[in-house]
C-alpha positions as CSV (number, residue, x, y, z in Angstrom):
1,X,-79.0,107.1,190.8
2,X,-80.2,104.3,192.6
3,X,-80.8,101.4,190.3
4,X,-84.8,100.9,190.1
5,X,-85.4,104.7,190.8
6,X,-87.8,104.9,187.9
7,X,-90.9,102.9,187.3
8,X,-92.3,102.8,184.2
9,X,-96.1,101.7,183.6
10,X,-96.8,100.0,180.3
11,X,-94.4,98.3,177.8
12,X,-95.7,99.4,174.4
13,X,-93.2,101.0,172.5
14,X,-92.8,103.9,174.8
15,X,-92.0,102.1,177.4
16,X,-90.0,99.5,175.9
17,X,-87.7,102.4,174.5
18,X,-87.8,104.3,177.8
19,X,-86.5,101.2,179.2
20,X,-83.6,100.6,177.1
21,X,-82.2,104.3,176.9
22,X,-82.4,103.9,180.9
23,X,-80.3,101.1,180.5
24,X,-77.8,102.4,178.8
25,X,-77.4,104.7,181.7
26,X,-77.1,101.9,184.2
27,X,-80.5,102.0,185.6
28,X,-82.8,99.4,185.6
29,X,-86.6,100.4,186.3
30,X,-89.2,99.0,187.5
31,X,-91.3,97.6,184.0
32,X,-95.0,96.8,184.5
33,X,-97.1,95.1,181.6
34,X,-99.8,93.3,182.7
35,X,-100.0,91.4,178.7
36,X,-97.1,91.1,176.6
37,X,-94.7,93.6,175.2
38,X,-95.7,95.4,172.1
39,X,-98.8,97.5,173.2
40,X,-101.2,97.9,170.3
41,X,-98.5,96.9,168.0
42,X,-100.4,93.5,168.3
43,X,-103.4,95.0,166.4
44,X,-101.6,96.3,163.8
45,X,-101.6,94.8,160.6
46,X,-98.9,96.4,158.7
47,X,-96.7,99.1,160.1
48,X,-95.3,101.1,156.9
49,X,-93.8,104.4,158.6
50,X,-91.5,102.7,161.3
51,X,-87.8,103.9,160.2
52,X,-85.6,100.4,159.2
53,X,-88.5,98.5,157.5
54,X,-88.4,98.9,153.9
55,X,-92.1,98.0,152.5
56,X,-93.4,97.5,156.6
57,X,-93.4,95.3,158.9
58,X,-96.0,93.6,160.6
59,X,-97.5,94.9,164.2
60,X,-96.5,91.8,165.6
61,X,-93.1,91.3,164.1
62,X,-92.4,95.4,165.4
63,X,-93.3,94.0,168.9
64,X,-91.0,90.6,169.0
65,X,-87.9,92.8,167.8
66,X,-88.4,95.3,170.6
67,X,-89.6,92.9,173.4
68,X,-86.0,90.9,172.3
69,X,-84.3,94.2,172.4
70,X,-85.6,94.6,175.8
71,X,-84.6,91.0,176.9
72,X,-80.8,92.0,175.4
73,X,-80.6,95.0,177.4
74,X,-81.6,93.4,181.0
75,X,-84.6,95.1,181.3
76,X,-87.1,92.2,183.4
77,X,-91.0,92.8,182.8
78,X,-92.8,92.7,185.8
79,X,-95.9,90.9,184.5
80,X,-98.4,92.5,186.6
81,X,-101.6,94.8,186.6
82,X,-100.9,97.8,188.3
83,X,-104.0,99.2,190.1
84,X,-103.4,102.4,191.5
85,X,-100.3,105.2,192.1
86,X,-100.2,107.8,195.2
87,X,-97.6,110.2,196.0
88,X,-96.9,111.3,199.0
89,X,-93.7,112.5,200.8
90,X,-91.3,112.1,198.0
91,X,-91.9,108.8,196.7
92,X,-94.7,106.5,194.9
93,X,-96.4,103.8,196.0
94,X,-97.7,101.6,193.4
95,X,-100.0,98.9,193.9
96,X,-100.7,96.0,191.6
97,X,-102.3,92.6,191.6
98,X,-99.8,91.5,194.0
99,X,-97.8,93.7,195.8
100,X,-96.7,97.1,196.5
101,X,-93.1,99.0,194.9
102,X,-91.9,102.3,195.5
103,X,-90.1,104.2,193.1
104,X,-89.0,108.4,192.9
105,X,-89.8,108.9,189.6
106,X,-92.6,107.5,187.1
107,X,-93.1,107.0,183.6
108,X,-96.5,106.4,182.6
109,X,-96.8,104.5,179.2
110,X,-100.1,102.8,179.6
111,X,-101.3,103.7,176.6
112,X,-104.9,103.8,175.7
113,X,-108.1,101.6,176.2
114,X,-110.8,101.3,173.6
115,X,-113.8,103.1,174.0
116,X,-117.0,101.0,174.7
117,X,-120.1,101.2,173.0
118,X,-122.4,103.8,174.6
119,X,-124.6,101.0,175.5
120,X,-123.4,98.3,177.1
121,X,-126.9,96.5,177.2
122,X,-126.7,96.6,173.5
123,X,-125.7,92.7,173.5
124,X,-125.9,91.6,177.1
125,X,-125.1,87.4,176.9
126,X,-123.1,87.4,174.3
127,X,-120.2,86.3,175.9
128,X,-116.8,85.5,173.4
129,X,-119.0,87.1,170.0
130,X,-117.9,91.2,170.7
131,X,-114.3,92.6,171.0
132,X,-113.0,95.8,170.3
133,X,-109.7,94.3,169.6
134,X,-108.7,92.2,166.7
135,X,-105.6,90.5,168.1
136,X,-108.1,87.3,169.5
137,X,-109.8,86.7,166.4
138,X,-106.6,86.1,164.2
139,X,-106.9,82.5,164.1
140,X,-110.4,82.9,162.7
141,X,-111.1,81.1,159.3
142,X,-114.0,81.0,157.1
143,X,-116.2,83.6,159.7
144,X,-118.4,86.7,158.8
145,X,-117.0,90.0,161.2
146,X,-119.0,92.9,161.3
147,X,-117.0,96.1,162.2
148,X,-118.2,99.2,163.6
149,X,-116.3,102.3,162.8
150,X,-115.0,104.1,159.7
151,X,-111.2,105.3,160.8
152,X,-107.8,103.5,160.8
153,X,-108.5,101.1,162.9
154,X,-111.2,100.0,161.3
155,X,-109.8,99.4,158.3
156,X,-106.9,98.0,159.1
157,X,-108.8,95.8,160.8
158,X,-110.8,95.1,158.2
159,X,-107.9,94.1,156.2
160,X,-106.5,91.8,158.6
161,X,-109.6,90.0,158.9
162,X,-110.3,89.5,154.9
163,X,-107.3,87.2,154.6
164,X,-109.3,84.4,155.7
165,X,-113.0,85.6,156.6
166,X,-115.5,88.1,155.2
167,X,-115.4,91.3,156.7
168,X,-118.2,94.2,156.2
169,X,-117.6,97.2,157.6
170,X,-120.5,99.4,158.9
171,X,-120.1,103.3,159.1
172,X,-122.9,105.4,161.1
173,X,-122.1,108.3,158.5
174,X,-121.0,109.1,155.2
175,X,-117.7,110.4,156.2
176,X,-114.5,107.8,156.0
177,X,-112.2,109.1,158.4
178,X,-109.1,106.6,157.4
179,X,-105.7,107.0,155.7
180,X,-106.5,107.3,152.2
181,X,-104.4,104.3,151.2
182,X,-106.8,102.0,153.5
183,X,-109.7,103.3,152.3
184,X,-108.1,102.6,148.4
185,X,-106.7,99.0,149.6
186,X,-110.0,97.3,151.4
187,X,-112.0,98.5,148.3
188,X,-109.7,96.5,146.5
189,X,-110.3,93.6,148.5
190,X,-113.2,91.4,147.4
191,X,-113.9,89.9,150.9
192,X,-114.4,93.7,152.4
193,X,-118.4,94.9,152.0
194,X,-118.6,98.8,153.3
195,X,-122.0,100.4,154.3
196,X,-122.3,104.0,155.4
197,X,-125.3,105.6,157.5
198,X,-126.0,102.5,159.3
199,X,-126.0,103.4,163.0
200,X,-126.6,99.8,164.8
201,X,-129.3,100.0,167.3
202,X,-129.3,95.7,168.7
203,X,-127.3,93.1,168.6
204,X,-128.7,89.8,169.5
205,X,-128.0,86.3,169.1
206,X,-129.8,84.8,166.1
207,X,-131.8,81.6,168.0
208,X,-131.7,79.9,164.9
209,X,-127.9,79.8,164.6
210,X,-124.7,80.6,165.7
211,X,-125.3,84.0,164.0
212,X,-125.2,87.4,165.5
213,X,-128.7,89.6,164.4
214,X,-127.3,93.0,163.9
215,X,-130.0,96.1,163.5
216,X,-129.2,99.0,162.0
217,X,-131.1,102.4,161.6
218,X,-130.5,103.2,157.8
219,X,-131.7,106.6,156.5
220,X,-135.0,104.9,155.2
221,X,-135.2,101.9,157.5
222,X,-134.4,99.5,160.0
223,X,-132.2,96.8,158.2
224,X,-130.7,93.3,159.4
225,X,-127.4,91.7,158.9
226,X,-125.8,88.7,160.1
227,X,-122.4,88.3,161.4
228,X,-120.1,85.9,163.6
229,X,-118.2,88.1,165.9
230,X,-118.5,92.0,165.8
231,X,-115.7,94.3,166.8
232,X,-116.3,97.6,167.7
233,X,-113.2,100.0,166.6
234,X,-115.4,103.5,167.8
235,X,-112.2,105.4,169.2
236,X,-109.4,105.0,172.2
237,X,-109.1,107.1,175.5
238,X,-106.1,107.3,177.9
239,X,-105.6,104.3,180.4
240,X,-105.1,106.0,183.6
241,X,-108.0,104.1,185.0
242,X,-105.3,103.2,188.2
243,X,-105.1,106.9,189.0
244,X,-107.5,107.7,191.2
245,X,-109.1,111.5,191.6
246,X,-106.4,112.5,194.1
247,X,-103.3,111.6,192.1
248,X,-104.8,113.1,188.9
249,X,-105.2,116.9,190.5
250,X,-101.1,116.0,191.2
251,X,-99.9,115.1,187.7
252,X,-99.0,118.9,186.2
253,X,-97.6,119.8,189.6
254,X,-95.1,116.4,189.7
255,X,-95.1,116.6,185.5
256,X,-92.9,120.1,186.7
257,X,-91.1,119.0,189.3
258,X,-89.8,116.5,186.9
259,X,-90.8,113.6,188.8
260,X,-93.4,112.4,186.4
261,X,-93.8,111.9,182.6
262,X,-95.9,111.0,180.4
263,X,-94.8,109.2,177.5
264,X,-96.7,107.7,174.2
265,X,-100.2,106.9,173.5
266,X,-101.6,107.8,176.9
267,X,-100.9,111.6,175.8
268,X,-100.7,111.8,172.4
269,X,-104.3,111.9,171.6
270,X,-104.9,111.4,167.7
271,X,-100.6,111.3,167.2
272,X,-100.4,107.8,168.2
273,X,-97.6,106.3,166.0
274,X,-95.0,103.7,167.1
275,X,-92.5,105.9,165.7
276,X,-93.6,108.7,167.9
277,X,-94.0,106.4,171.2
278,X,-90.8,105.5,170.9
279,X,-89.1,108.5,170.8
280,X,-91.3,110.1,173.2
281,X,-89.8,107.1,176.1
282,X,-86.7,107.6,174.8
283,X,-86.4,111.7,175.6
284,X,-88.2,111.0,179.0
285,X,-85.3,108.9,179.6
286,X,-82.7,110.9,178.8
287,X,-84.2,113.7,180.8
288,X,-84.4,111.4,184.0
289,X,-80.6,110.9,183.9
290,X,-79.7,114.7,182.5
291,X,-81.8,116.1,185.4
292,X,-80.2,113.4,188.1
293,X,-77.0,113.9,187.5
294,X,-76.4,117.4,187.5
């Protein structure tokens, strides 16, 4: 095989372990990430089910060891955003923010993007007060975050956050869909207030202070509460948003032809572990080399 054959979009940990097992083999893809390595490891808090790390490690930690394991094994990042993917004739053509490649084969690991608040005009000029991430606001101290959501993420979240800040996390139901141990831990934590069936309906900037004004339907009432920076963690969705229409009807049809895989998060729907990812790159790359060299 030619030596960057294979692209691979994304260097979470499928990608990053797609990357390596290619390696071994003596090729070298092509490795777009348009942030750093790690994926969403960055948002974890504590990752407890990663084989090798008695008692966890932190997401962060998990994404430094495999980004150096990447640097060890060759394996350049090509920091760029990748904006669309056609195929035609036999080959790719992948555009980004500043050139074009061509590869044969593809491996997408793009993961998953959040999914935004179903209205967006909810808190129109409130720029650097709403994320749906909670990687930016780690260096936060002595701040009141107002999370929206009642699963993992949420919680986990939530936990992060309480270490220096207070943290109330509002639930539009009465139905906790997080890991039982979360749900035990943040009511354990004396920084972490929980609400349920308190669906927000506003969000606007408090005139009289730095605040956030956060309105809520309750089951009785409408009810205020004040916050610093909200993060919405409401669910994720593939990120294939560089596949246009076109290339999307082609994806089963090249998935058989073994010219494209999909690897990690951007498939795995509700299975999205690091544990998982990273074996999922790892068998796309040994099935690259198995099926191109024989």
């Amino acid at each position: 095989m030619n030596p960057n054959k294979v692209a691979i979009i994304g260097a979470g940990p499928a990608g990053i372990a797609c990357a390596i097992q290619l390696s071994r083999y003596g090729i070298i893809p092509l490795l777009f990430e348009r942030n750093l390595p790690g994926g969403l490891l960055k948002n974890a808090n504590l990752v407890e089910n990663y084989p090798g790390f008695p008692g966890g490690i932190s997401g962060i930690s998990l994404a430094g060891k495999m980004a150096k394991q990447l640097e060890l094994a060759k394996v350049p990042v090509i920091n760029e955003l990748v904006l669309n993917i056609t195929y035609e004739n036999g080959a790719y053509q992948i555009g980004t923010n500043r050139e074009e490649y061509s590869a044969e084969i593809v491996v997408i690991a793009s993961g998953t993007i959040p999914v935004e608040w179903n209205d967006p005009g909810l808190f129109d000029g409130l720029p650097g007060k709403v994320f749906y991430e909670v990687y930016p606001l780690r260096e936060i101290r002595d701040a009141t975050v107002a999370i929206i959501g009642a699963g993992d993420a949420a919680f986990d979240y939530a936990l992060q956050m309480a270490l220096y800040n207070k943290v109330i996390i509002f639930n539009r139901s009465d139905r906790v869909r997080c890991l039982p141990l979360l749900w035990q831990r943040a009511k354990c934590v004396e920084q972490i207030s929980y609400y349920e069936n308190y669906l927000l309906t506003s969000v606007k900037a408090d005139p009289s202070t730095s605040c956030l004004k956060l309105l809520f339907q309750t089951k009785n009432e409408i009810e205020s509460r004040y916050a610093d920076y909200i993060i919405f963690a409401v669910g994720r969705k593939p990120e294939l948003s560089f596949a246009d229409p076109g290339f999307l009807t082609q994806i089963e049809r090249l998935k058989q032809e073994r010219k494209l895989y999909l690897v990690g998060d951007v498939k795995n729907d509700l299975l999205r572990q690091a544990s998982i990812s990273a074996g999922d790159g790892i068998r796309a790359a040994m099935e690259i080399y198995l099926n191109e060299s024989h």
